[in-house]
C-alpha positions in Angstrom: 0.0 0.0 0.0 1.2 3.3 -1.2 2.5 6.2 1.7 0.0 8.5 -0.3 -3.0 5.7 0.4 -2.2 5.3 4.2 -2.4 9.0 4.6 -5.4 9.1 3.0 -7.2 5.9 5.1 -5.8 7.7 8.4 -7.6 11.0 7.1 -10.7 9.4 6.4 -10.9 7.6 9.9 -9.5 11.2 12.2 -12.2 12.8 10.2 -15.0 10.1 10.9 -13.6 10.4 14.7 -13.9 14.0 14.6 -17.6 14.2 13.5 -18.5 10.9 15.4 -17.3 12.8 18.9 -19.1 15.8 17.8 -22.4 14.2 17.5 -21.9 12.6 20.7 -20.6 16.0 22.7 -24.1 17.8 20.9 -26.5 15.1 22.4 -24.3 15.0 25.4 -25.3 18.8 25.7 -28.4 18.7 24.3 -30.1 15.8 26.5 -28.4 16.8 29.4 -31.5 18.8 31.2 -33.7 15.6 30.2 -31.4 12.9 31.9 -31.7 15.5 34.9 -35.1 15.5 35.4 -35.3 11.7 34.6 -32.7 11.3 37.2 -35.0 13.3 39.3 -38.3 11.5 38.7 -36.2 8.4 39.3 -35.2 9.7 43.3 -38.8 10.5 43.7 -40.2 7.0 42.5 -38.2 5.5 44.9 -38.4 7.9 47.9 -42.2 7.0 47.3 -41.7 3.2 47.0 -39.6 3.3 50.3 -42.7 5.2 51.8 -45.0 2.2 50.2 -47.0 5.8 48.4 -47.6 5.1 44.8 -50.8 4.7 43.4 -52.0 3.7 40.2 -52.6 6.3 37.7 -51.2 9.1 39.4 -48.8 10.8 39.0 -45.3 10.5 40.5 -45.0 14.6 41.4 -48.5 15.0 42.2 -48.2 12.2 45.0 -44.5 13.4 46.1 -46.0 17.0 46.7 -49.2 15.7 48.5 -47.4 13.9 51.0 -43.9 14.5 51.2 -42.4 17.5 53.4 -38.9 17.6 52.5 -36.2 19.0 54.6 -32.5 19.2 55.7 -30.7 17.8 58.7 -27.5 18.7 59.8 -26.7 15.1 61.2 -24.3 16.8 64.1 -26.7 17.9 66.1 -29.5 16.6 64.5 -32.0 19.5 63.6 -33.7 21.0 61.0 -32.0 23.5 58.7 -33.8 26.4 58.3 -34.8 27.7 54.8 -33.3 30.8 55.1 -30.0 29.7 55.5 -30.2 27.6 52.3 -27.5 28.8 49.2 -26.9 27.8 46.0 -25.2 24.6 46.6 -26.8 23.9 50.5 -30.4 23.0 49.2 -32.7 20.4 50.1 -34.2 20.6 46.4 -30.9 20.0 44.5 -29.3 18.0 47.1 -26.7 15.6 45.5 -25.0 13.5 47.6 -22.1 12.9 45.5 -21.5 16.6 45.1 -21.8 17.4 48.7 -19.6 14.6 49.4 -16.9 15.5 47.5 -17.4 19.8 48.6 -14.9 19.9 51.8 -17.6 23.1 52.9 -20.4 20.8 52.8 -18.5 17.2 54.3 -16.0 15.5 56.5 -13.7 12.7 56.3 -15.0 9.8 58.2 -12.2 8.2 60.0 -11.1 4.4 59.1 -12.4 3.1 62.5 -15.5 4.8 62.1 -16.3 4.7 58.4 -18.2 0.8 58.3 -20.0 1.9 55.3 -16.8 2.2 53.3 -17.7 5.9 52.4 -14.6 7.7 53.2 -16.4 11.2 53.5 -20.1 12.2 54.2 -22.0 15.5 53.8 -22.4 17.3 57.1 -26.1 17.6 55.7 -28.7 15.0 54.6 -32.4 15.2 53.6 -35.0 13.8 55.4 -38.4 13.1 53.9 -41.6 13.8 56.1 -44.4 11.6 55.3 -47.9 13.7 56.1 -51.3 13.1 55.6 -53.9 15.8 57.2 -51.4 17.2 59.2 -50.1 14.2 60.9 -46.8 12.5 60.6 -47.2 9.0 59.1 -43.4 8.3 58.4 -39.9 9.2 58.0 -37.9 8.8 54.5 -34.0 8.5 55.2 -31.4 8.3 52.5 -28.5 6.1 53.0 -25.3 4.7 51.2 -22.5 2.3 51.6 -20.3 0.4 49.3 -21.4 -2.9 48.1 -19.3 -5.7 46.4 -18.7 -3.8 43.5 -20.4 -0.3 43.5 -21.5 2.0 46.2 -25.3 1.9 46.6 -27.8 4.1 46.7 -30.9 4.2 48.8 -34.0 4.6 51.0 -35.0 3.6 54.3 -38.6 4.1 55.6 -39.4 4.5 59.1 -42.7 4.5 61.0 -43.4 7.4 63.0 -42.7 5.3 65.9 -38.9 5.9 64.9 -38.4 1.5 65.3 -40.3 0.1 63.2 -39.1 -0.3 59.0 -42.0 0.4 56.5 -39.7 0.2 53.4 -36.0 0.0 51.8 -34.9 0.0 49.0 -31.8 1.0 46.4 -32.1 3.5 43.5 -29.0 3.0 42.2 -25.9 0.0 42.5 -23.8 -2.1 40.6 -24.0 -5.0 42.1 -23.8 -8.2 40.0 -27.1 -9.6 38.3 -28.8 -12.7 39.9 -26.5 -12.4 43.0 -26.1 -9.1 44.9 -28.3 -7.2 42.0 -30.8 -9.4 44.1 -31.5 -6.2 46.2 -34.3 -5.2 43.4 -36.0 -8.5 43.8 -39.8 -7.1 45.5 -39.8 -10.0 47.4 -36.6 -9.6 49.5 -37.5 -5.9 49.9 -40.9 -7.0 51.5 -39.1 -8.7 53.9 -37.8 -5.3 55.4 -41.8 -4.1 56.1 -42.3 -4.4 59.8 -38.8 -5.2 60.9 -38.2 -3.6 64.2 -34.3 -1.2 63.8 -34.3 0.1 67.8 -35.1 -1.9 70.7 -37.6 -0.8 73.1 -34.5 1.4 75.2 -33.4 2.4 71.7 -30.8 0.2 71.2 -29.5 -0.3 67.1 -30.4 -4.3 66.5 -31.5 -4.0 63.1 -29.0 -6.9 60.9 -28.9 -8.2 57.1 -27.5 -11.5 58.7 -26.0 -14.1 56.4 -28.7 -17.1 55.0 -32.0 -17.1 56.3 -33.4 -15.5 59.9 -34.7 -18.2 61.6 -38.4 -16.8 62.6 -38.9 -19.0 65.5 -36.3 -17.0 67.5 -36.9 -14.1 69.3 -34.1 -12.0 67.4 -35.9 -12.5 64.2 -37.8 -9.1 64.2 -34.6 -7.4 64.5 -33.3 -9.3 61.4 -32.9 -9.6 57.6 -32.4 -12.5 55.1 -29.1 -12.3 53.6 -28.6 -12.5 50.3 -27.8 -15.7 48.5 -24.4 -16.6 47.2 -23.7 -12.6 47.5 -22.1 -12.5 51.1 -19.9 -9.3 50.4 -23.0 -7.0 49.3 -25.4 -8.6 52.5 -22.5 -7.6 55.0 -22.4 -4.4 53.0 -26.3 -3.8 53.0 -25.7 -4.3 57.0 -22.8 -2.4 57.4 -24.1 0.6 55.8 -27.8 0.6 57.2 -25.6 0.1 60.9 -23.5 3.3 60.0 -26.2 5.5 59.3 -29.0 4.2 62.1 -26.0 4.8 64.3 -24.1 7.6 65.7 -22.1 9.0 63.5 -25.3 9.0 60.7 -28.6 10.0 61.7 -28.3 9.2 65.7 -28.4 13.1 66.8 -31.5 13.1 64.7 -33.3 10.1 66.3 -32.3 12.0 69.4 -34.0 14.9 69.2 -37.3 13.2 68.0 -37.6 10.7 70.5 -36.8 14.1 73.1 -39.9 15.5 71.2 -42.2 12.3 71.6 -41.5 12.4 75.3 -42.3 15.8 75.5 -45.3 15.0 73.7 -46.5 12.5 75.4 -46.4 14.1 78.6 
C-alpha cells in the first residue's frame, strides 16, 4: 500500500472520529436537562416506593408533593436547617450527595475506624423526607449509602413514625452483579424489610442483614434480615451501611432529638 494511500485511510478515519465525537458532545449537551429531570423523577419514585406511596394512575410529582415535606438535617446535632439559611449549593431541592460529598464546605472525612460503610467522606447535611397526611406524621424517608461488592449503593429507608419500626427500603442506584447481589431489586426480599423492628424498646440499634435465612422462631428475628444468596460481600455491606447510618455517627443526633420531642409530647 502506497504512503499516499495510508495517509489518506488515516484522514478518512481522524475525520469520521472528529464528527462521530461531535455528534456525541451535541447530544451530550443537548439531552443533558432531560437525563436531569429523569434522574430526578427516578429519586422521587423510589423515595415513594420506600414510603410504600404510589398509586395507580397518578402521577409521581402530584403524589411526592401531597405527602412529602422535605427538609434538611444537619446530622451533628440533628436538627432541621432552616430555609433561610439555604444557598446555592446547600439545598434540600438539589441535594446531591455525591457533590456534597466531594465539597470539603459541605462534608467530612469519616475516619477508618468509624467509616463501616466504606464511604470515606459524608456530607455534614442529609435530607430527610416527612411523610404527612392531614397534618399528621405517618413516616420518615431516610437516604443512606455504603459500598457494596462492587459499587456504592444508593438508597431509602422508611421508618414509621414510631422511629423503630421499618416500613420500606430499597436501592435506587448500584452495581451489584445480576442474579447475585443485584438481588437487592427483587420485590420480594425488599418486603421482607416491612415491619422489621431497627431500635429496641430502650433504643438500642439491633437491626442486621444476617448471612442465610433468619430463623423466625427465634426471638431476634424481628430485628433481622435475610441475607442475600451466594452474594455475602453486598449482604455484609447492606448491614454495614444501614448500621452506620442508624447509628451515631449517621442519623443518631436526629433520632435523638425526635424521640426528646415524643417524650415531651406525650407528657
Amino acid at each position: 500500500m502506497s504512503a499516499e494511500r495510508k495517509t489518506k485511510i488515516i484522514g478518512v478515519a481522524l475525520g469520521v472520529c472528529i464528527v462521530c465525537s461531535i455528534l456525541v458532545s451535541t447530544a451530550t449537551v443537548t439531552l443533558k436537562d432531560k437525563q436531569d429531570e429523569n434522574k430526578k423523577l427516578d429519586r422521587i419514585r423510589n423515595i415513594l416506593v420506600a414510603g410504600d406511596l404510589l398509586e395507580k394512575g397518578k402521577k409521581i410529582e402530584s403524589i411526592y408533593n401531597k405527602y412529602i415535606d422535605a427538609q434538611l438535617v444537619d446530622l451533628s446535632t440533628g436538627e432541621t436547617v432552616p430555609a433561610d439559611q439555604y444557598t446555592q449549593t446547600l439545598n434540600v431541592t438539589g441535594f446531591d450527595i455525591r457533590t456534597m460529598a466531594n465539597n470539603p464546605k459541605y462534608s467530612k472525612v469519616i475516619p477508618p475506624n468509624q467509616d463501616l460503610a466504606q464511604i470515606k467522606r459524608m456530607p455534614l447535611y442529609m435530607p430527610v423526607y416527612y411523610v404527612e397526611e392531614d397534618g399528621e406524621l405517618q413516616e420518615i424517608i431516610l437516604s443512606v449509602y455504603g459500598k457494596g461488592l462492587w459499587s456504592t449503593m444508593y438508597g431509602f429507608l422508611a421508618l414509621d413514625r414510631d422511629l423503630r419500626t421499618v416500613r420500606g427500603f430499597t436501592f435506587y442506584e448500584h452495581g451489584e452483579t445480576p442474579g447475585l447481589g443485584g438481588e437487592v431489586d427483587n420485590p420480594k426480599w425488599k418486603d421482607i424489610w416491612k415491619g422489621k423492628k431497627v431500635f429496641d424498646e430502650s433504643w438500642n440499634l439491633k437491626l442486621r442483614v444476617i448471612k442465610g435465612r433468619v430463623d423466625q422462631s427465634r426471638e431476634e428475628a424481628i430485628f433481622q434480615i435475610d441475607g442475600l444468596s451466594g452474594s455475602t460481600l453486598t449482604t455484609r455491606g447492606i448491614d454495614h451501611l444501614v448500621t452506620f447510618w442508624m447509628g451515631s455517627n449517621g442519623y443518631g443526633p436526629f433520632f435523638y432529638r425526635l424521640q426528646k420531642e415524643m417524650i415531651h409530647d406525650n407528657l
